[in-house]
C-alpha positions, 0 to 999 in steps of 0.5 A: 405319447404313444403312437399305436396303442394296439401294435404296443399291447400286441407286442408286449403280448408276444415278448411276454409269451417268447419270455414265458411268462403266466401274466401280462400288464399293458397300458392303456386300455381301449374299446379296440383293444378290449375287442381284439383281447376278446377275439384272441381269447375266443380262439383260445390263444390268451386266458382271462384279462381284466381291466385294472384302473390305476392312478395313471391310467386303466391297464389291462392284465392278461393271463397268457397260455403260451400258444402264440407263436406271432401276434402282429398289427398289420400295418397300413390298415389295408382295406379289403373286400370279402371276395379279396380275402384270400389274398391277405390270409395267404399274405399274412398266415402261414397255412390256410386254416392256421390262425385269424386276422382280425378285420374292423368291418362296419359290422364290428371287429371279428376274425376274417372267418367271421367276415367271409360268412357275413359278406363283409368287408373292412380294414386289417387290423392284426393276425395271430396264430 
C-alpha cells in the first residue's frame, strides 16, 4: 500500500528526468495526480501523458522533456493565504519567477501565480522548477 501517491509519481518523474529518459510509466492514477501532470505540462515542463488501464491497475505514461531540475511534494500540506504567498515561493523556489507551486484551493488545483490573481487560498501541495 502506498502512502502518498502524489510524492511517488512525482519522484519517479525526477528520477526519470536526472536518468535521461524520454518516457515515464507511474502507478496509480488519480483525479489529483491527473491535475498536477496538467499543470506542469502547461508550463511546458513534461510532454504528453496518457492513461493507460491495465490488469492491476490504471497507469499513467509520461513523455518527459528533460527540463526538471526538481519536482517535489511539500510535505505537510501547509495552509496558506494569498496575502502569505511570498513567504512559501521564496521557501520553496530558487528565484522569484523561476518555477510554480501548486496549491489545492476550493477554486481548484493551479499554480501559486494563478491563486495570487484570484485571491485565493488553500493548501501546497508541490513545486517544480
Amino acid at each position: 500500500m502506498m502512502n502518498d501517491p502524489l510524492a511517488s509519481t512525482l519522484s519517479n518523474i525526477w528520477n526519470a528526468e536526472k536518468v535521461g529518459k524520454m518516457n515515464c510509466l507511474v502507478s496509480p492514477s488519480s483525479k489529483i495526480i491527473k491535475s498536477v501532470l496538467k499543470i506542469l505540462k502547461e508550463h511546458g515542463y513534461i510532454g504528453e501523458f496518457e492513461e493507460i488501464e491495465k490488469n492491476t491497475g490504471d497507469c499513467l505514461e509520461i513523455n518527459l522533456l528533460g527540463k526538471i531540475n526538481k519536482c517535489c511534494v511539500i510535505k505537510p500540506r501547509y495552509p496558506i493565504k494569498f496575502l502569505n504567498m511570498e513567504k512559501y515561493e521564496k521557501r520553496f523556489l530558487p528565484a522569484k519567477d523561476f518555477g510554480i507551486i501548486i496549491v489545492s484551493t476550493s477554486k481548484g488545483i493551479m499554480t501559486h501565480n494563478e491563486a495570487k490573481e484570484k485571491k485565493v487560498g488553500g493548501r501546497l501541495l508541490a513545486y517544480c522548477y
